[in-house]
N, C-alpha and C positions, 0 to 999 in steps of 0.2 A: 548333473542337471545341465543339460545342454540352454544356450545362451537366451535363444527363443523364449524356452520356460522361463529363466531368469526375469527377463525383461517382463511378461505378462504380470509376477508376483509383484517384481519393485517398481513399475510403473504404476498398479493399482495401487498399491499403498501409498505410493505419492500424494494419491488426489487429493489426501486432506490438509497439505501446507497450497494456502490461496494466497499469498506473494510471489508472486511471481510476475509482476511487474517491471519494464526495465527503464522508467523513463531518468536520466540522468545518466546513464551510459556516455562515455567519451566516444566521438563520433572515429569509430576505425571501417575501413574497409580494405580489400586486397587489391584495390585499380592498381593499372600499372604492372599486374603480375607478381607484387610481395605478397608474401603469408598466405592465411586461408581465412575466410571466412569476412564479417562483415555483420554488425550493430545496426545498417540501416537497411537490409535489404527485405524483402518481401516473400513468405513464406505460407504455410497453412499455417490458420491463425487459431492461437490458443488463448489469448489474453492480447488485452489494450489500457495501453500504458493511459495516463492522463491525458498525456497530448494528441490524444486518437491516434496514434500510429499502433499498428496492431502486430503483436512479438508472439514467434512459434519458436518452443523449448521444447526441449527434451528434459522431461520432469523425471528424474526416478529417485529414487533412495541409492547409496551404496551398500547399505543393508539392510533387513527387516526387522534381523536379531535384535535385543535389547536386551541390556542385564537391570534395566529401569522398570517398576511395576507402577505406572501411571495411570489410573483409576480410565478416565478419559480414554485411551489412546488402544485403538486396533493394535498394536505392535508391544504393547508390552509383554512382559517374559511371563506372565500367566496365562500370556491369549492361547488359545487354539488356533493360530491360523499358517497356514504353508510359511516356509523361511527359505530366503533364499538371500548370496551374497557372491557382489559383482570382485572381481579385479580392480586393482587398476586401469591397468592395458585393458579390459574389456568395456569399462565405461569412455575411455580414448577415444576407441577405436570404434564404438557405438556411436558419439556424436560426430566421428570424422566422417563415419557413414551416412546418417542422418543426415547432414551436411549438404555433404556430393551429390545429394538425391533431392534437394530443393525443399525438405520437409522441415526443417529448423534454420534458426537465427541465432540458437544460443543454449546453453546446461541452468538447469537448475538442478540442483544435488544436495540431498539432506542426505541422513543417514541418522539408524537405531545408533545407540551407542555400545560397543563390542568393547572387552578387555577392559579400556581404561577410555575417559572424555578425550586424552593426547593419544593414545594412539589411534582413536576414531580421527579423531581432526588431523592427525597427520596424513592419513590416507587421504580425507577430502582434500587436502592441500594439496597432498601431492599429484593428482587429478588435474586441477587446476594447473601445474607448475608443465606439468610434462605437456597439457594442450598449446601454453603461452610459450615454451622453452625452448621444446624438443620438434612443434608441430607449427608454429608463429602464428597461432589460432586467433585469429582476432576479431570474433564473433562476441557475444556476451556471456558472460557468466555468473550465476547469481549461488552462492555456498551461504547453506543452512549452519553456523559454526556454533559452538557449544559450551556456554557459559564457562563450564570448568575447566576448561582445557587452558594451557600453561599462555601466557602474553606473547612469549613470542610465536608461538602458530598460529595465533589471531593478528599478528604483527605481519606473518609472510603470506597469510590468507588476502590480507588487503593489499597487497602487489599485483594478485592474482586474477582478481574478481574484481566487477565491476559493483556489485553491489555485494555486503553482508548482510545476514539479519541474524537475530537472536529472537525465539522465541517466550515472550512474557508467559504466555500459555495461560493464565488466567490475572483476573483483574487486582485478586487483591494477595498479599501474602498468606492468611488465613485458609484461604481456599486452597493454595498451592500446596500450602503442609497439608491439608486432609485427603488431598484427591493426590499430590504428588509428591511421596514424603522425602524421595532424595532429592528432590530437587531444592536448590534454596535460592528465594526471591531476591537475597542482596549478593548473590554470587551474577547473578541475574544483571542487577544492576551495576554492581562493580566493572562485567563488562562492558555493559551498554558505555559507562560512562571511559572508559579506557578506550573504546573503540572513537569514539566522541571527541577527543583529544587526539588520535591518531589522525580523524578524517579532519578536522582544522586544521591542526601541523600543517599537512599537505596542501591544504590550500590557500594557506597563509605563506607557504614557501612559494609556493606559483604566483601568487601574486606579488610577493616580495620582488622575485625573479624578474616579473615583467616590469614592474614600476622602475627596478634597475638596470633595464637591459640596454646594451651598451651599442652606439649606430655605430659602425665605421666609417671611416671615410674610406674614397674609393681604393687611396693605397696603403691603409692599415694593414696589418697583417695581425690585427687581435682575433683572436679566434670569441665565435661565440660560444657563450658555457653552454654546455649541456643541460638538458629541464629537468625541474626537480621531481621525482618520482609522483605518480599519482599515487593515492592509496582511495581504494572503492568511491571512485569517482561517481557512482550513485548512492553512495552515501550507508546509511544504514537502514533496515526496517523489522518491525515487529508481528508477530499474528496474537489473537488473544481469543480465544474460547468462549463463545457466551451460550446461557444455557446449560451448563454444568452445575452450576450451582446457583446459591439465589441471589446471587450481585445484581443489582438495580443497574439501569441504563444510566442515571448521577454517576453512582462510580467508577460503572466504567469508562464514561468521558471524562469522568477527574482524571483518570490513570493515566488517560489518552493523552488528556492535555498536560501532565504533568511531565512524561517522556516527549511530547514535542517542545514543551519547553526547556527542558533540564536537559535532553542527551541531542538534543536537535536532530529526530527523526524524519526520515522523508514519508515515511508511510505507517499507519498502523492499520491492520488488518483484521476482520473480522469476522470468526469463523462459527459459523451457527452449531452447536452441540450435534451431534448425528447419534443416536441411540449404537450399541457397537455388544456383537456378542459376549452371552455372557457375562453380562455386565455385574458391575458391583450393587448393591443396595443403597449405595449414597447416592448414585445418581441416576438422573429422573429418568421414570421409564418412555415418555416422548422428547421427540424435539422441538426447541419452543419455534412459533411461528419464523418461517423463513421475511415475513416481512420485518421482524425486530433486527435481523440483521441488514436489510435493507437502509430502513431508517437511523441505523446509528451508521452506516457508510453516510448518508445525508447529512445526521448531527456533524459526523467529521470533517465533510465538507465546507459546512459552514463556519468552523473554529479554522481550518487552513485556510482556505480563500475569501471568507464571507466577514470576516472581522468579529466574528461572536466569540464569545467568551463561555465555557461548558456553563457555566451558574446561570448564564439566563436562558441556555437551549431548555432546563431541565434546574427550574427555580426549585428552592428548600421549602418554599411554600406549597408544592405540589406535590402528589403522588411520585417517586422519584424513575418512573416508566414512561419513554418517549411514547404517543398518542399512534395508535398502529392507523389509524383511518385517517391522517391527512399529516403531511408531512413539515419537518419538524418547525420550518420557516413563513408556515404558513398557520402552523399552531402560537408562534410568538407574535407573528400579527395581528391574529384573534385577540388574544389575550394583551396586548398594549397596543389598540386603536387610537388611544391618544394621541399617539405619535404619526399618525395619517390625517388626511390623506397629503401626501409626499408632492411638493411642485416640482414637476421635470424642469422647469427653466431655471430654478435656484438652487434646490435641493443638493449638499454634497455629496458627494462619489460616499462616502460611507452610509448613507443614508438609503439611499439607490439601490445598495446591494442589499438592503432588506425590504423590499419593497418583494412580497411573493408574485412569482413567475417572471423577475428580470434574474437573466446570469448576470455574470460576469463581463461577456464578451458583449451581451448588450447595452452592460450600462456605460461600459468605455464607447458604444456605438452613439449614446445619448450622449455623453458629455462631449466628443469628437462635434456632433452634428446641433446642438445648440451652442457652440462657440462662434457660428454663422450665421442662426436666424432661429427664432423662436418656435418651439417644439410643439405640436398639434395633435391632435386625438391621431390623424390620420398616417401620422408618424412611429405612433405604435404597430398598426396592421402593417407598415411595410417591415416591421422588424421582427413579422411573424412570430408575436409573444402570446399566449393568452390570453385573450382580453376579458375575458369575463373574470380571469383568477387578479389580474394585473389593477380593470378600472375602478376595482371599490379604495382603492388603495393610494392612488395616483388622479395628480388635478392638472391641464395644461391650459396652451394657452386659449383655447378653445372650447373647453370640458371640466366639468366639475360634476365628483358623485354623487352631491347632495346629501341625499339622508339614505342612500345604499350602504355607508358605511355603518351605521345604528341597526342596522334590520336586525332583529332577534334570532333570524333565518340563517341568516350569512353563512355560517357552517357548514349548515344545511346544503345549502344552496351553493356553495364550492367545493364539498367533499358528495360529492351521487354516490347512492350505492352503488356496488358491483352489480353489473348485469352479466349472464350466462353471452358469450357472442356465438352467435349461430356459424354452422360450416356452409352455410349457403346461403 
């Protein structure tokens, strides 16, 4: 199989890992005329990191094969689908290419698992080792690594890479034994949590490093040390499956929140079930709506940036299914109005952020801009928020909603149905 075909099989199989995100990348580039490549430069874009900068990879598998029979998964060893399997030197030498040609910033590489979990991960490594090594590749790298595989190839993977992830694959352990019976959920977390201590170390050494680092004076002749290694300087991330089975949206922000707490992830991911040939009988024959994975990226948001906690996105007193027709921050408003409406001139920064339709960047724009003079209805439209989702909710010094916030309606009247948009 010539290389071409190669590429078409494992680049399509790739589409179903959605991490591929680079934002925490250590800033490298090749000015100057060192190395190859570059973390910050601008390419066709495939993905955008959180910080709106926008990251083009080169996504493929190392391979398709799997000795894994994962209910879920196009590529398990019962699938019927083409196989195909790279080199080393050919995935090299495919992103040196990609490269050269201004269409990538960086690899992402997963891989079926072949032979044994250590000698799939040693091949990914070694990928990795020969771009940084042999080729002084310093574009991004993000390796799909694989719970079972031995500590230390998860130990020389994060030399390597700028980010790791481990896939949870589904939300709870139960579901993993039915749908994924070799896999095992605390082999899972055993790595998370080894990797978790590895990516600390390293930045507790750096920081050590710097609080100790030593000025010279001009005729010293103390050399300064050398920096202590990074290890996946983007940290770690997850993906998890929803729609496989019947885990409620509760659980799976418990899960969320429980690996953001416990292994300090940067990301967890969220990938909507896709029906896949042939499928087994346990699982459902559609897939659930693409906006349930929209809204629990939203829930997620709000537990990373927003200050909420998964128990009140998705109270025990409720159905435990995020609301698909108006999202998730605007559903916890409804439902504790007491806490409204919010005065922009007093109101704390934690407060702010749940006020629906202020981000982030606009409530630091309000606390910035009332620290000088008292904030006004008029104050809002220039900070082009939505005002009709924003004023039942918020009172200034100018503006109060009165009895908009009791309307029976309110709902109603901030969640419109879909209308058809016309092509003309």
């Amino acid at each position: 199989m010539n290389l071409q075909s190669k590429l078409a099989i494992l680049a399509d199989a790739a589409k179903y890992d959605a991490s591929c995100a680079s934002s925490g990348a250590a800033p490298r580039n090749s000015v100057g005329g060192r190395g190859m490549g570059s973390t910050e430069g601008m390419g066709i874009c495939h993905s955008y990191a959180p910080d709106g900068r926008c990251i083009s990879l080169l996504k493929i598998l190392l391979t398709n094969f799997c000795q894994y029979d994962c209910l879920y998964c196009v590529n398990r060893v019962t699938s019927n689908v083409p196989r195909a399997r790279f080199t080393v030197d050919e995935v090299v030498q495919l992103t040196l290419d990609f490269y050269r040609r201004n269409c990538i910033e960086g690899l992402f590489l997963s891989s079926g698992i072949i032979q044994s979990p250590d000698y799939t991960m040693e091949q990914v490594v070694e990928v990795a080792r020969v771009l940084r090594e042999e080729h002084d590749f310093r574009g991004y790298i993000h390796l799909k690594t694989i719970p079972d595989a031995s500590p230390e190839l998860m130990q020389r993977a994060g030399r390597y890479a700028d980010r790791l992830s481990i896939n949870i694959e589904l939300p709870t352990a139960e579901s993993l034994t039915a749908l994924a019976p070799e896999k095992n959920s605390a082999a899972i977390d055993r790595s998370m949590a080894r990797m978790a201590v590895h990516i600390s170390e390293s930045r507790a050494a750096r920081k050590e490093q710097a609080a100790q680092a030593i000025v010279s004076m001009p005729q010293s002749r103390t050399t300064r040390r050398a920096s202590a290694p990074l290890f996946a300087p983007g940290g770690q991330s997850t993906q998890m499956i929803v729609g496989a089975d019947a885990t409620d949206d509760r659980t799976i922000l418990a899960t969320s929140a429980r690996l953001y707490g416990v292994h300090r992830l940067r990301r967890v991911y969220y990938s909507a079930f896709s029906p896949i040939p042939d499928a087994a009988r346990a699982l459902p024959l559609a897939a659930p709506p693409t906006v349930r994975e929209h809204r629990l990226y939203q829930a997620d948001w709000l537990m990373r940036f927003y200050g909420f906690t998964h128990d009140e996105i998705v109270p025990s007193s409720q159905v435990g299914m995020l609301a698909l027709d108006m999202d998730p921050k605007l559903a916890w408003a409804l439902a504790h109005r007491e806490r409204f409406p919010v005065n922009l001139n007093t109101a704390p920064r934690e407060l702010l952020l749940r006020v629906p339709g202020f981000g982030v960047q606009t409530v630091e724009r309000l606390l910035a801009a009332r620290r000088v003079r008292r904030l006004r209805h008029a104050d809002l439209a220039r900070l082009h928020v939505p005002l009709k989702k924003v004023l039942p909710f918020v009172e200034a010094a100018d503006y109060r909603p009165g009895r908009a916030l009791d309307a029976a309606d309110l709902a109603a009247q901030l969640t419109p149905p879909p209308v058809q948009r016309s092509l003309f």
